[in-house]
N, C-alpha and C positions, 0 to 999 in steps of 0.2 A: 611693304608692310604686311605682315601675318599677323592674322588675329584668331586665337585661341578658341574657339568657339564654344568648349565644354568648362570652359573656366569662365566664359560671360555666360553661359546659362549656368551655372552653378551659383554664381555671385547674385542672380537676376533669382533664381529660387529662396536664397539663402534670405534676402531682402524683402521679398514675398512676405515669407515666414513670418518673418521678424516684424511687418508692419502689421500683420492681420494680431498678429499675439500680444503685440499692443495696444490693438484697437480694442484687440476681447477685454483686458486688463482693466482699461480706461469704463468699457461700457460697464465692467461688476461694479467698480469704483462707483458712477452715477449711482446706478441700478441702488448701494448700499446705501448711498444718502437720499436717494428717494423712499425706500425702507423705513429709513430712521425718521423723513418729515410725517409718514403714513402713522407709525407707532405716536410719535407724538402728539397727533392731532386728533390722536384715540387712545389716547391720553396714556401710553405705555411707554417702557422702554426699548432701545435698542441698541445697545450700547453693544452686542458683537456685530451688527451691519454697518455701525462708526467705523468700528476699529479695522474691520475687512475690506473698508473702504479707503479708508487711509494707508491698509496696507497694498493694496492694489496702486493707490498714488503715487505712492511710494516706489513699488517695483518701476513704475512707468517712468517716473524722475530719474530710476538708479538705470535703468536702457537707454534713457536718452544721454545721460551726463556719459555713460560707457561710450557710446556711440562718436560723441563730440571729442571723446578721448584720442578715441580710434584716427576720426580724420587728422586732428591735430599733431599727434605722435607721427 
């Protein structure tokens, strides 16, 4: 058996990336609805830390559904 060595740290970097950039995504996502209860409960609005929050949801749903593509294909 031969194992590629620059092609499993390549794939183990690439996977790195990937989890840390969804973790950032996930935490602006909170971060925007903690924003929005802040605003509200001082009685303003916040309607672009909604929508930045949902779109951060969003990118995170559309990496994960890529991903489960990935293994399944």
């Amino acid at each position: 058996m031969n194992i590629d060595w620059a092609t499993l740290g390549s794939v183990f970097g690439v996977s790195l990336v990937v989890t840390v950039a969804l973790v950032a995504l996930f935490t602006l996502g909170i971060m925007g609805l903690s924003r929005q209860e802040r605003a509200s409960a001082q009685g303003g609005s916040a309607a672009l830390a909604v929508t930045g929050a949902y779109a951060c949801f969003a990118a995170c749903t559309a990496a994960v559904a890529y991903g489960i593509y990935l293994i399944v294909a």
